[in-house]
PDB file of N, CA, C and O in Angstrom, chain B, residues numbered from 101:
ATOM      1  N   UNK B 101       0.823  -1.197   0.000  1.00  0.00           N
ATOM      2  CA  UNK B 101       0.000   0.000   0.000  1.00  0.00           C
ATOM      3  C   UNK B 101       0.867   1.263   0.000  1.00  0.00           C
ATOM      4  O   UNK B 101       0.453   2.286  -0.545  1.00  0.00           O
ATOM      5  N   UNK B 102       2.146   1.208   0.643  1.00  0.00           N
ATOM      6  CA  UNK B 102       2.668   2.890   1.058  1.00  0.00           C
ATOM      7  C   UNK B 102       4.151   2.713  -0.224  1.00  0.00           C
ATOM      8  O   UNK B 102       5.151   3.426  -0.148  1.00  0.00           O
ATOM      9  N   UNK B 103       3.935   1.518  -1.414  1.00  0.00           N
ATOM     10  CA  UNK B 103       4.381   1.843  -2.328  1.00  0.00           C
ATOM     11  C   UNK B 103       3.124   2.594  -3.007  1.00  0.00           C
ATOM     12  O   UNK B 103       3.179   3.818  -2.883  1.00  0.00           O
ATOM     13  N   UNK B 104       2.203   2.184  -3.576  1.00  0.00           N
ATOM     14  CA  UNK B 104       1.360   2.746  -3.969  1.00  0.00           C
ATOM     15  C   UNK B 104       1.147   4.005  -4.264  1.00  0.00           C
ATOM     16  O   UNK B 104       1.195   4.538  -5.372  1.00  0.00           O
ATOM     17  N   UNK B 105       0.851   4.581  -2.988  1.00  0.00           N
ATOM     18  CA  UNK B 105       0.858   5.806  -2.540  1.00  0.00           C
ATOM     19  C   UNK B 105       2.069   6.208  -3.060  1.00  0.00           C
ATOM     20  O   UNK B 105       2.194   7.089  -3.910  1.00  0.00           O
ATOM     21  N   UNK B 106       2.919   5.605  -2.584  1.00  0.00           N
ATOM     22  CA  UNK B 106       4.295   6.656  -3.519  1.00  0.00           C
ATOM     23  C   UNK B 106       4.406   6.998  -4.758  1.00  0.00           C
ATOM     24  O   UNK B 106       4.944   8.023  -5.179  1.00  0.00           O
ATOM     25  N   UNK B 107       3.807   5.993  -5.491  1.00  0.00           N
ATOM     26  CA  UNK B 107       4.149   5.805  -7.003  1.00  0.00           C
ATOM     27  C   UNK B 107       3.175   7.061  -7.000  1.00  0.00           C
ATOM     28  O   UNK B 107       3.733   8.032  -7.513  1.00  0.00           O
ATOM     29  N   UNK B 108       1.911   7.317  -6.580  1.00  0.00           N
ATOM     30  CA  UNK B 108       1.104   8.118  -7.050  1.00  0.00           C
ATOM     31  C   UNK B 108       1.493   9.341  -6.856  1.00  0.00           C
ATOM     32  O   UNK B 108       1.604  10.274  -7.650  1.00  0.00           O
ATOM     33  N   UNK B 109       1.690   9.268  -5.755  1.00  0.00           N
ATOM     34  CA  UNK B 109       2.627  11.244  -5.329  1.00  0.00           C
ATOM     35  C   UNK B 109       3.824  11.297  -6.218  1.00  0.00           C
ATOM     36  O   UNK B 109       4.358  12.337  -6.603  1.00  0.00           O
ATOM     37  N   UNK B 110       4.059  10.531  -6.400  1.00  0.00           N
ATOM     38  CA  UNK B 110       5.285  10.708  -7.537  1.00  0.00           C
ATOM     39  C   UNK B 110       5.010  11.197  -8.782  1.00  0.00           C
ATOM     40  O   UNK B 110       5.463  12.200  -9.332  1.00  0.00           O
ATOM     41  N   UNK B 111       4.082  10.246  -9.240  1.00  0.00           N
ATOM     42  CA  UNK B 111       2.964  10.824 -10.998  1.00  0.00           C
ATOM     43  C   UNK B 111       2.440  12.069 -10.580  1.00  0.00           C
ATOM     44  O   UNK B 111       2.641  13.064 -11.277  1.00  0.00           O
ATOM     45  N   UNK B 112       1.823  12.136  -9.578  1.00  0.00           N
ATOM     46  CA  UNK B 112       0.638  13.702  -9.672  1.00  0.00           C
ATOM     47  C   UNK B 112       2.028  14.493  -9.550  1.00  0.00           C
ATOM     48  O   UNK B 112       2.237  15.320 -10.438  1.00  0.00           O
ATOM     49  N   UNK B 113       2.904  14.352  -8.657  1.00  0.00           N
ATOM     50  CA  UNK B 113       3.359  15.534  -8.546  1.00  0.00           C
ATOM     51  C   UNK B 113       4.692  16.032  -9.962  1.00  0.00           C
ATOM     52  O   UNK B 113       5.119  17.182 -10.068  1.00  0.00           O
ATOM     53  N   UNK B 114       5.114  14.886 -10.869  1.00  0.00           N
ATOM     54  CA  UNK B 114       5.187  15.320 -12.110  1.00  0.00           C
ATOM     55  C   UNK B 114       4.420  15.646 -12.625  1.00  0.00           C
ATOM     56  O   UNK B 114       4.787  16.798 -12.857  1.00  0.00           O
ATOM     57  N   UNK B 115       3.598  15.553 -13.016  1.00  0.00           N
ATOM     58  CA  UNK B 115       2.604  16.225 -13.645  1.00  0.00           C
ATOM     59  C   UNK B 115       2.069  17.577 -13.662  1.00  0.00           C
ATOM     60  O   UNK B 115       1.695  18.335 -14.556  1.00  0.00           O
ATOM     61  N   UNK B 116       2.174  17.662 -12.020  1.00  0.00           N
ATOM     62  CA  UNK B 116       2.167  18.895 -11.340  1.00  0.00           C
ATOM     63  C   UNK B 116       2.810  20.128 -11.806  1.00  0.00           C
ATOM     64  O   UNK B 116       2.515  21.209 -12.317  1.00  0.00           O
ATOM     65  N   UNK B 117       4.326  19.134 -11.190  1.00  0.00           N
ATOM     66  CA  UNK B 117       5.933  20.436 -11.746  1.00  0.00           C
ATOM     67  C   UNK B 117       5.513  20.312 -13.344  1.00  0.00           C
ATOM     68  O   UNK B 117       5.503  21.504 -13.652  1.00  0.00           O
ATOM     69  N   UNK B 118       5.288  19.849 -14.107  1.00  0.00           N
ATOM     70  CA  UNK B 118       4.950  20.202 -15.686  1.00  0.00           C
ATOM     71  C   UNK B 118       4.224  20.982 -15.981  1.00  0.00           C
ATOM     72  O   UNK B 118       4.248  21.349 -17.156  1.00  0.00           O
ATOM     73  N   UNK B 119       3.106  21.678 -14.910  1.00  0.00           N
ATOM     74  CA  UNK B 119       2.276  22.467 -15.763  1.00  0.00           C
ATOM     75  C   UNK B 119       2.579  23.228 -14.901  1.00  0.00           C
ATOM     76  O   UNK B 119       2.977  24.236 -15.483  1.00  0.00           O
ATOM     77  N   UNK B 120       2.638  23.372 -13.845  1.00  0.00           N
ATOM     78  CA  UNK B 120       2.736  25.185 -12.811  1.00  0.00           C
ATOM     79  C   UNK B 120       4.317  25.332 -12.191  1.00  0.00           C
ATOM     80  O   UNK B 120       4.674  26.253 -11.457  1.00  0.00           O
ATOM     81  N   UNK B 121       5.288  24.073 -12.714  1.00  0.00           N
ATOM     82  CA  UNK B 121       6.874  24.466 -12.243  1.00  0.00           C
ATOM     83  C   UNK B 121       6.836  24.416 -10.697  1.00  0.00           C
ATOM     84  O   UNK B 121       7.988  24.455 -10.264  1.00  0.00           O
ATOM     85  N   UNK B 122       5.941  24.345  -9.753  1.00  0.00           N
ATOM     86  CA  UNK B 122       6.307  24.152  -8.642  1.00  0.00           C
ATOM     87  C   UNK B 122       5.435  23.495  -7.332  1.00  0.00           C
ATOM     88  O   UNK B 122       4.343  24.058  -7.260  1.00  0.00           O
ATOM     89  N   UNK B 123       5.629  22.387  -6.205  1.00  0.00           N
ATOM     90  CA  UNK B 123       4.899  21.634  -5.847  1.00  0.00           C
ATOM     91  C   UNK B 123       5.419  21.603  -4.547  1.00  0.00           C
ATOM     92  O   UNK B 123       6.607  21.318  -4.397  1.00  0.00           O
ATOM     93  N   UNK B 124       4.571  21.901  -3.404  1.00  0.00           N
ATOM     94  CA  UNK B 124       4.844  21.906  -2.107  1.00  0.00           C
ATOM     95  C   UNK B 124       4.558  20.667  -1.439  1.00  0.00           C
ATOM     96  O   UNK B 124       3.357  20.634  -1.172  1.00  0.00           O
ATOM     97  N   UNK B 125       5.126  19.697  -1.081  1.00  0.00           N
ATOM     98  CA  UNK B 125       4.955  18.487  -0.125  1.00  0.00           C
ATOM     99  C   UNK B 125       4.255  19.152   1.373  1.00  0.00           C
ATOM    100  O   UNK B 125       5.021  19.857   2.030  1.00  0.00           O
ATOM    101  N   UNK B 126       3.095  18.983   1.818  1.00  0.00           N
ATOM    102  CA  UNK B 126       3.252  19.638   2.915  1.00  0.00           C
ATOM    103  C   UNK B 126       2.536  18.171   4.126  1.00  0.00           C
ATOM    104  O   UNK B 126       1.508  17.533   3.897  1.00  0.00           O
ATOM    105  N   UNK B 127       3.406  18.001   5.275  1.00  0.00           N
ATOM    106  CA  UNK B 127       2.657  17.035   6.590  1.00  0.00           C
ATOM    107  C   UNK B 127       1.284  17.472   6.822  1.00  0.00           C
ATOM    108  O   UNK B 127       0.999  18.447   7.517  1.00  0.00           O
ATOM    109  N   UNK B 128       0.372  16.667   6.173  1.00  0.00           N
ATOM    110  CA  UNK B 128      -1.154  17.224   7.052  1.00  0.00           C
ATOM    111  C   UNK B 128      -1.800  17.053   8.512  1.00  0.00           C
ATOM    112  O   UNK B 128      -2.843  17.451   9.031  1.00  0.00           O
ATOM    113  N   UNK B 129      -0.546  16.167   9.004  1.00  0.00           N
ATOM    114  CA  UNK B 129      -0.945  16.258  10.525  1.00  0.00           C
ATOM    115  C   UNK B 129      -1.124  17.062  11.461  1.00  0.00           C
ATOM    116  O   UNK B 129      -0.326  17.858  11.955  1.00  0.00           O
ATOM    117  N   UNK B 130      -2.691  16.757  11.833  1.00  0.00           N
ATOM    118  CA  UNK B 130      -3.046  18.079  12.939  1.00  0.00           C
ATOM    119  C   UNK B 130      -3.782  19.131  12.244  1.00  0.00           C
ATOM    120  O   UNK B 130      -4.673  19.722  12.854  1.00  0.00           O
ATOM    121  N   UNK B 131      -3.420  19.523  10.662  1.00  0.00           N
ATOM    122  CA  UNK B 131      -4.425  20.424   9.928  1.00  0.00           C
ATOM    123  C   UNK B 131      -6.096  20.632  10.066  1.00  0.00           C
ATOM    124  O   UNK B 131      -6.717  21.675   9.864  1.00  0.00           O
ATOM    125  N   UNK B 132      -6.468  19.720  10.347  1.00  0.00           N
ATOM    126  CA  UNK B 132      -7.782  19.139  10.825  1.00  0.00           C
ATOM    127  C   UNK B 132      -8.841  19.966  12.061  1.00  0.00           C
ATOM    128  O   UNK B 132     -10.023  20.308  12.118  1.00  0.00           O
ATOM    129  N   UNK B 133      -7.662  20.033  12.934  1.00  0.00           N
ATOM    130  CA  UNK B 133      -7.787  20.310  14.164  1.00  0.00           C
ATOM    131  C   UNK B 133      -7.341  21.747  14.662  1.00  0.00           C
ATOM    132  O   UNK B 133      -7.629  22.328  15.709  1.00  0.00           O
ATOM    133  N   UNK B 134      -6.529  22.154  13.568  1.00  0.00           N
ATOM    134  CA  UNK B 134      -6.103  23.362  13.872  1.00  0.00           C
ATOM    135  C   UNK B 134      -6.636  24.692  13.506  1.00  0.00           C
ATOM    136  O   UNK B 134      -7.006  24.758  12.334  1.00  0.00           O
ATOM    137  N   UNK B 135      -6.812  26.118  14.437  1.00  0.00           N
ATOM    138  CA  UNK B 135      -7.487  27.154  14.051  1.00  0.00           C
ATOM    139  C   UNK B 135      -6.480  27.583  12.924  1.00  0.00           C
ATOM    140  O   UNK B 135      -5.278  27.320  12.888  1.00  0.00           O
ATOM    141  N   UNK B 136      -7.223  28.304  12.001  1.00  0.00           N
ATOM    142  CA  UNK B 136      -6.562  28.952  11.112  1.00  0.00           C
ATOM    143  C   UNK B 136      -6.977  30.244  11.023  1.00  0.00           C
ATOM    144  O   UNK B 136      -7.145  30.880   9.982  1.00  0.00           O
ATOM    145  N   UNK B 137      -7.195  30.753  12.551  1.00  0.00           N
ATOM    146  CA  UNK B 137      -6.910  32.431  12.281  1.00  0.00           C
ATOM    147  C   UNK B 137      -6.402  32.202  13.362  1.00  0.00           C
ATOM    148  O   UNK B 137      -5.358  32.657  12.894  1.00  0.00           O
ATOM    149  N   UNK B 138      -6.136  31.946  14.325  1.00  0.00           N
ATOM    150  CA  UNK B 138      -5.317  32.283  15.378  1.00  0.00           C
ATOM    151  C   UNK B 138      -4.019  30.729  16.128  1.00  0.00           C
ATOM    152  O   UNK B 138      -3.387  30.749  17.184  1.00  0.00           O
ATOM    153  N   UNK B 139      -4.066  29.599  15.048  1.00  0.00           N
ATOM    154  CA  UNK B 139      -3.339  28.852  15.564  1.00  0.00           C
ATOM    155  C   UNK B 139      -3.423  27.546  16.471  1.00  0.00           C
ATOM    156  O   UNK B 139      -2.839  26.464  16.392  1.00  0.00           O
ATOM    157  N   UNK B 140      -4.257  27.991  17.260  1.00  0.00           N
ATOM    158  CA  UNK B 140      -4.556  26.846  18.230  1.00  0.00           C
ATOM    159  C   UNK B 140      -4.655  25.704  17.752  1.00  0.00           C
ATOM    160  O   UNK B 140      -4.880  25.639  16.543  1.00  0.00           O
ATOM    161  N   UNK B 141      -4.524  24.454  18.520  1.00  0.00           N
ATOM    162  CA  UNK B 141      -4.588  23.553  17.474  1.00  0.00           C
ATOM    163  C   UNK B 141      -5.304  22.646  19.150  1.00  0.00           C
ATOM    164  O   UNK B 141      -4.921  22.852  20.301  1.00  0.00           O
ATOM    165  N   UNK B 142      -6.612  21.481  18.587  1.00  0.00           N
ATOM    166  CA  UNK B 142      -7.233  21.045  20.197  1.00  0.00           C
ATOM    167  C   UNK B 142      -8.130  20.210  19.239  1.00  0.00           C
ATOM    168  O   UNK B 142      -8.724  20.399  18.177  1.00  0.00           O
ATOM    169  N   UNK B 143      -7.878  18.845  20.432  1.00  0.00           N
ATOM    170  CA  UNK B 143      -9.228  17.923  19.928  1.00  0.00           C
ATOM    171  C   UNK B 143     -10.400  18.425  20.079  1.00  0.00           C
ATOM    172  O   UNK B 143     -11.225  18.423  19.165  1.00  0.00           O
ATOM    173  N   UNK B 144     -10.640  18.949  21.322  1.00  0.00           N
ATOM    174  CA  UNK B 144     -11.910  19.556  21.456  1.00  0.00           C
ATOM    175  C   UNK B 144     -12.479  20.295  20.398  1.00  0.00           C
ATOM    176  O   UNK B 144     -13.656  20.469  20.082  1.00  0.00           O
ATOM    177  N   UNK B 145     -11.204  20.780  19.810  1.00  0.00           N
ATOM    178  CA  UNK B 145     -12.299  21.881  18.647  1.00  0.00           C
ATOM    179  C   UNK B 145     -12.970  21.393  17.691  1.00  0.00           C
ATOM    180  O   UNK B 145     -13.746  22.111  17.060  1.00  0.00           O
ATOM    181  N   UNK B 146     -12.773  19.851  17.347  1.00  0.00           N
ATOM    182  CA  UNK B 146     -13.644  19.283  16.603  1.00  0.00           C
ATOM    183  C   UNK B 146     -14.074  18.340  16.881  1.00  0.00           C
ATOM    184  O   UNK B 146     -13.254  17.454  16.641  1.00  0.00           O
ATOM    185  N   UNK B 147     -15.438  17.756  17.503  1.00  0.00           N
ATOM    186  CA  UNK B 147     -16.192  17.216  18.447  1.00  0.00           C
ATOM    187  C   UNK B 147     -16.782  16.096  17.184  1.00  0.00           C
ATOM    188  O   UNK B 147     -16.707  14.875  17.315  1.00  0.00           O
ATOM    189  N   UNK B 148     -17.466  16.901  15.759  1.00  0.00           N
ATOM    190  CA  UNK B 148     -17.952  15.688  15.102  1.00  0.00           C
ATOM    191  C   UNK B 148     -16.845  15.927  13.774  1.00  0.00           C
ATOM    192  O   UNK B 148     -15.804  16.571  13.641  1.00  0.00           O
ATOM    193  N   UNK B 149     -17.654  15.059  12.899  1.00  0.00           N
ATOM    194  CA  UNK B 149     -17.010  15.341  11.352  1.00  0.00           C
ATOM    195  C   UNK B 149     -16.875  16.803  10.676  1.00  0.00           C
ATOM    196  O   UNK B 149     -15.727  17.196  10.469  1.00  0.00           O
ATOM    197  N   UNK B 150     -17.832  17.547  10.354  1.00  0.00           N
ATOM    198  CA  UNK B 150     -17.674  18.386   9.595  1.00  0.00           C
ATOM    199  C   UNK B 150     -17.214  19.484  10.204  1.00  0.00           C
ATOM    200  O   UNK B 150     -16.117  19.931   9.869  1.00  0.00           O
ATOM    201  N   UNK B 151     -18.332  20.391  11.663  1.00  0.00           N
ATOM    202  CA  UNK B 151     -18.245  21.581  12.188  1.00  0.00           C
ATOM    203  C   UNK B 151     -16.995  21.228  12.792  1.00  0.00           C
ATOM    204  O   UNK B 151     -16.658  20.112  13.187  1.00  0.00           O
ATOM    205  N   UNK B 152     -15.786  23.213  12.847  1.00  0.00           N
ATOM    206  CA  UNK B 152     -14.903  23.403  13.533  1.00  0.00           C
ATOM    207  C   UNK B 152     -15.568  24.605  13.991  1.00  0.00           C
ATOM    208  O   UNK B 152     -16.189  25.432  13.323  1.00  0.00           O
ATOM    209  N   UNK B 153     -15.244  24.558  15.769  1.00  0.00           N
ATOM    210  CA  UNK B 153     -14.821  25.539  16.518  1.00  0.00           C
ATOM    211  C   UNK B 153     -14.179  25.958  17.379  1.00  0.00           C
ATOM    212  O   UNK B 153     -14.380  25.444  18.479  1.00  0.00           O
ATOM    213  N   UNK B 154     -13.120  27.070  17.284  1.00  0.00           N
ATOM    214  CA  UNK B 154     -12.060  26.858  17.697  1.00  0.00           C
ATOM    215  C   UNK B 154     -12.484  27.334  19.184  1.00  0.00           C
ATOM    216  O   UNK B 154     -13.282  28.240  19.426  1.00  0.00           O
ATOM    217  N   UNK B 155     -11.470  26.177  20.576  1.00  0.00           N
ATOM    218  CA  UNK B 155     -11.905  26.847  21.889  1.00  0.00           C
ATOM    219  C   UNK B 155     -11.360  27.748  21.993  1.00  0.00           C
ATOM    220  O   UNK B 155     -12.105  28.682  22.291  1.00  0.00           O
ATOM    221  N   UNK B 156     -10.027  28.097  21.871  1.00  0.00           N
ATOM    222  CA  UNK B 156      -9.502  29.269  22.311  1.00  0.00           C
ATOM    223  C   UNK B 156     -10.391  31.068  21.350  1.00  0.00           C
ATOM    224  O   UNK B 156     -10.724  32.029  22.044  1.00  0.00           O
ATOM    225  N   UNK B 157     -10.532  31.063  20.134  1.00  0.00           N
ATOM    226  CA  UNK B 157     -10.644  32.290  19.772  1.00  0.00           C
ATOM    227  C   UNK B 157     -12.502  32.183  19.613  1.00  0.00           C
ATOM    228  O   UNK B 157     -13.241  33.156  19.761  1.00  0.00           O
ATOM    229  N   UNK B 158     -12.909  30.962  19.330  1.00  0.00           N
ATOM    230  CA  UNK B 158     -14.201  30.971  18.968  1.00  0.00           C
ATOM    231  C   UNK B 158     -14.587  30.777  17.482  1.00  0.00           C
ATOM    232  O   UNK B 158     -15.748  30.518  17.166  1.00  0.00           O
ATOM    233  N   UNK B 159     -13.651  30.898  16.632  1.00  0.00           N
ATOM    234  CA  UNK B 159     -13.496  30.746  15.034  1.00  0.00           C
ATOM    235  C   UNK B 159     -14.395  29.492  14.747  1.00  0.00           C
ATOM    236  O   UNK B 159     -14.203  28.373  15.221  1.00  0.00           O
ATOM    237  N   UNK B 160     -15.660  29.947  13.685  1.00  0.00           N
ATOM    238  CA  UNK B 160     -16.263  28.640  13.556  1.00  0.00           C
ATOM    239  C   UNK B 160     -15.865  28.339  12.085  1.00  0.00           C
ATOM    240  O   UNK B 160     -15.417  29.379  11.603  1.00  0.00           O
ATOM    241  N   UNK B 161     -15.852  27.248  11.114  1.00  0.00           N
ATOM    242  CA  UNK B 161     -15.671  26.786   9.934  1.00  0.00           C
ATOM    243  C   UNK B 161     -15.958  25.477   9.500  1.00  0.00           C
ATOM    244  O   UNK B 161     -15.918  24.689  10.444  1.00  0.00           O
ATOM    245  N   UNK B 162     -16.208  25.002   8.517  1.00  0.00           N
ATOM    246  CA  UNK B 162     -16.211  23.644   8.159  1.00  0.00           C
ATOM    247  C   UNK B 162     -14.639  23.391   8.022  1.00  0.00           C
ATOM    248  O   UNK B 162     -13.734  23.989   7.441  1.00  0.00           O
ATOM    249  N   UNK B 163     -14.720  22.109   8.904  1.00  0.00           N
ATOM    250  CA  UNK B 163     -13.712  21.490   8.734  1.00  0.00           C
ATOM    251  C   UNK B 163     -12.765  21.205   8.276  1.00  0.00           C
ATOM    252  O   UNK B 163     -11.708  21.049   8.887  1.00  0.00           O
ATOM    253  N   UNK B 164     -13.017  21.019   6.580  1.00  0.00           N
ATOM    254  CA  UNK B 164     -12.004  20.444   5.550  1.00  0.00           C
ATOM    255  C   UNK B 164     -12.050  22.114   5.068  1.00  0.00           C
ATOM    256  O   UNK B 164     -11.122  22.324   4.287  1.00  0.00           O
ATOM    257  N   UNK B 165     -12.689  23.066   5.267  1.00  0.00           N
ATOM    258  CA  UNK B 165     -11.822  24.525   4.732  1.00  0.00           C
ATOM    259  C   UNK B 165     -10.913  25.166   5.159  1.00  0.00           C
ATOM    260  O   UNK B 165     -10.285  26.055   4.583  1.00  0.00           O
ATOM    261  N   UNK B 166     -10.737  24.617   6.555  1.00  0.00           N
ATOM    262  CA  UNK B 166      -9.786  25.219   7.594  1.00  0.00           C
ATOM    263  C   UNK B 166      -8.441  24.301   7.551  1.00  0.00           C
ATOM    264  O   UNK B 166      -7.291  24.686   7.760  1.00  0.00           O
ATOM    265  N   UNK B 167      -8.888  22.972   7.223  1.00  0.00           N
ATOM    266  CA  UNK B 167      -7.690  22.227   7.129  1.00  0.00           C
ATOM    267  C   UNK B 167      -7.126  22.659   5.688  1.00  0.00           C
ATOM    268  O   UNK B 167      -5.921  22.906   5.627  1.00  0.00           O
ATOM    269  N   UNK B 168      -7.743  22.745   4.764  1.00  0.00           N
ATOM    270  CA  UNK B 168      -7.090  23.054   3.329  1.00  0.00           C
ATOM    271  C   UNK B 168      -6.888  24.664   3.685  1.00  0.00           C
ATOM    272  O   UNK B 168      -6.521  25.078   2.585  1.00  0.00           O
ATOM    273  N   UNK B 169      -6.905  25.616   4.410  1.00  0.00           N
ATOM    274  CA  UNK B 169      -6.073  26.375   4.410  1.00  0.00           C
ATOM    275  C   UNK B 169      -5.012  26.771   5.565  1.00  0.00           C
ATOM    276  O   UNK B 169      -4.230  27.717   5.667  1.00  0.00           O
ATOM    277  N   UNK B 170      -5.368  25.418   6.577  1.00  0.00           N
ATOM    278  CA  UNK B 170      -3.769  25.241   7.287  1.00  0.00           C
ATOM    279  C   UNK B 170      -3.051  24.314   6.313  1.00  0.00           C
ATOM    280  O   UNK B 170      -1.955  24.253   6.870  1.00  0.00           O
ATOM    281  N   UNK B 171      -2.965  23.686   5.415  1.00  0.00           N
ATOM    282  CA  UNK B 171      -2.289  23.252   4.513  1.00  0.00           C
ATOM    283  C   UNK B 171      -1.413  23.975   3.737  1.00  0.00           C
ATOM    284  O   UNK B 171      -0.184  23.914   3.742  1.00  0.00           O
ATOM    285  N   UNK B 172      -2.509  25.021   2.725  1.00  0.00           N
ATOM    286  CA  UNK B 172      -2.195  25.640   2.109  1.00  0.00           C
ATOM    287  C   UNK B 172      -1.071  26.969   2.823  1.00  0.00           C
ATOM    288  O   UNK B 172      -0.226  27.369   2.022  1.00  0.00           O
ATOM    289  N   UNK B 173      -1.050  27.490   3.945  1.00  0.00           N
ATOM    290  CA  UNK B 173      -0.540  27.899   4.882  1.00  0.00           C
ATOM    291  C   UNK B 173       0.681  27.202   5.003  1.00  0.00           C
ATOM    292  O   UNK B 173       1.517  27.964   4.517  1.00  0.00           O
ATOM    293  N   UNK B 174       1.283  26.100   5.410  1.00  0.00           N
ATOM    294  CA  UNK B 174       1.786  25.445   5.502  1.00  0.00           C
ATOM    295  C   UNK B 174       3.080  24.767   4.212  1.00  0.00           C
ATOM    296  O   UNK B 174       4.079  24.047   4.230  1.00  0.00           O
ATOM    297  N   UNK B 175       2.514  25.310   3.509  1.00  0.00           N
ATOM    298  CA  UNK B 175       3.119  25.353   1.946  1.00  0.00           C
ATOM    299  C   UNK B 175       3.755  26.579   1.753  1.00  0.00           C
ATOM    300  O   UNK B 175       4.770  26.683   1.064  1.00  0.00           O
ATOM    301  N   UNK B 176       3.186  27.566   2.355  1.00  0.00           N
ATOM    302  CA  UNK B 176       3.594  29.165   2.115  1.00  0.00           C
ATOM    303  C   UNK B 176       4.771  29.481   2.954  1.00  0.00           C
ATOM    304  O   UNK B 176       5.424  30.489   2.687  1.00  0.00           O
ATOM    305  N   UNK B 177       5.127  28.666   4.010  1.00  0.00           N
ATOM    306  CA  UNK B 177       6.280  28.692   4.814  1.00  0.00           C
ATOM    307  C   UNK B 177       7.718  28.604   4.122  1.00  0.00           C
ATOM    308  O   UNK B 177       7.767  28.225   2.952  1.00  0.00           O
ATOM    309  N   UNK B 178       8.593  28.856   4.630  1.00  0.00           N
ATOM    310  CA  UNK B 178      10.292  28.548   4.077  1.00  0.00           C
ATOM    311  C   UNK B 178      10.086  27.050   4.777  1.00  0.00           C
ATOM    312  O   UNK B 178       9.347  26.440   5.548  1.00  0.00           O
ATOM    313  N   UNK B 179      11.319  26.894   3.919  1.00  0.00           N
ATOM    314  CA  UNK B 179      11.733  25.443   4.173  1.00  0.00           C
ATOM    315  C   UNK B 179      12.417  24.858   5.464  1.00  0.00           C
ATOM    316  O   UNK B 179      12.587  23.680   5.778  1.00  0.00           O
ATOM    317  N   UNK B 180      12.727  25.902   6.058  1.00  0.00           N
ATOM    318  CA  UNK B 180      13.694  25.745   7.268  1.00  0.00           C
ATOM    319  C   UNK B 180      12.472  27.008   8.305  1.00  0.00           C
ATOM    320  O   UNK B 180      12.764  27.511   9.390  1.00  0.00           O
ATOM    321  N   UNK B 181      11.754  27.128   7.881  1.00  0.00           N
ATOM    322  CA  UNK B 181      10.599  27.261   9.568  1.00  0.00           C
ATOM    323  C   UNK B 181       9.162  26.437   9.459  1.00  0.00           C
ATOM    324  O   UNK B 181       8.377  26.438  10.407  1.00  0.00           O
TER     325      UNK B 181
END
């Protein structure tokens, strides 16, 4: 299976560098869970599947929008922070 997966991140992400020249690997662990206006990152903040709210600031969002832009966030970083 975690050849698999490789072979495939390997194809998409040629494919990738072929049409836009550049491709960020980014760890999605914890993206899920984490606020993306102020950071926090807490199981509590996501109780079921979809709704996020964050305990510390109160930030509400669906789930997978907050994780795709702690991702995307996460991509926007240097390589060495």
């Amino acid at each position: 299976m975690a050849a698999r997966r490789a072979s495939s991140q390997h194809l998409v992400t040629r494919r990738l560098v072929t049409r836009y020249s550049h491709v960020a690997l980014v760890d999605p662990a914890h993206t899920f869970r984490t606020c993306n206006r102020c950071g926090h990152a807490g199981a509590r903040s996501r109780r079921t599947r979809d709704p996020f709210t964050c305990t510390r600031c109160g930030h509400a969002a669906h789930a997978d929008i907050g994780a795709a832009i702690n991702i995307r966030d996460r991509a926007r970083q240097p390589a060495d922070g």
